[in-house]
C-alpha positions, 0 to 999 in steps of 0.5 A: 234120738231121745229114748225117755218118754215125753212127760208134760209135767215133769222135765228131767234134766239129765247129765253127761252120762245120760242119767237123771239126777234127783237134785235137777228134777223140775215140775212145770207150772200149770201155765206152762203145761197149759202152753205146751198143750196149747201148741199142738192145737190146729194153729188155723183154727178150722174145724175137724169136719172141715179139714176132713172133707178137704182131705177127701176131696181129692183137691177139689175144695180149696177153702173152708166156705166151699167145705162148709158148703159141701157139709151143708149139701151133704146134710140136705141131702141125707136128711132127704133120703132118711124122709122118703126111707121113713116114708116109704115104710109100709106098714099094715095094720089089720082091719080088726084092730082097726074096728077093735083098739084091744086086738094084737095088744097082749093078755094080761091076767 
């Protein structure tokens, strides 16, 4: 088991009796600190969304179209809810304030 922590830029050779020794200290190039990054990346290329809904769904979607699908439904659908939400507020407005545009507003000095 390695106890010293994962450091990307600097690699530290040790010897024998597990202790750094100050001549064999090496700093990695950008390129290769760049392709150490590079590795962890999703090696499929897929989305977050779409590997999320994947995983939630229990099995069901298999590929990447039926998730995108899936998205594409999800968001006609909500945007649906939020339509008849804000059509459905009701908001009342005086009949005074209707005759005279001034009513309700606050008095200034």
């Amino acid at each position: 088991m390695n106890s010293r922590p994962f450091v990307p830029w600097l690699s530290v050779e040790y010897n024998s009796h597990k202790e750094p020794m100050a001549n064999e200290v090496q700093f990695e190039t950008e390129t290769e600190i760049n392709s150490s990054f590079s590795k962890k990346k999703n090696k499929n290329n897929t989305p977050k969304l779409v590997r999320l809904v994947q995983g939630l769904s229990f099995g069901l979607i298999k590929s990447k179209k039926q998730a995108d699908y899936v998205i594409i439904a999800l968001f006609f659908i909500s945007s649906v809810l939020l339509f008849i939400t804000i059509a459905s507020i009701n908001v009342e407005i005086p009949a005074e304030a209707l005759k005279n545009p001034e009513y309700g507003l606050p008095i200034v000095d």
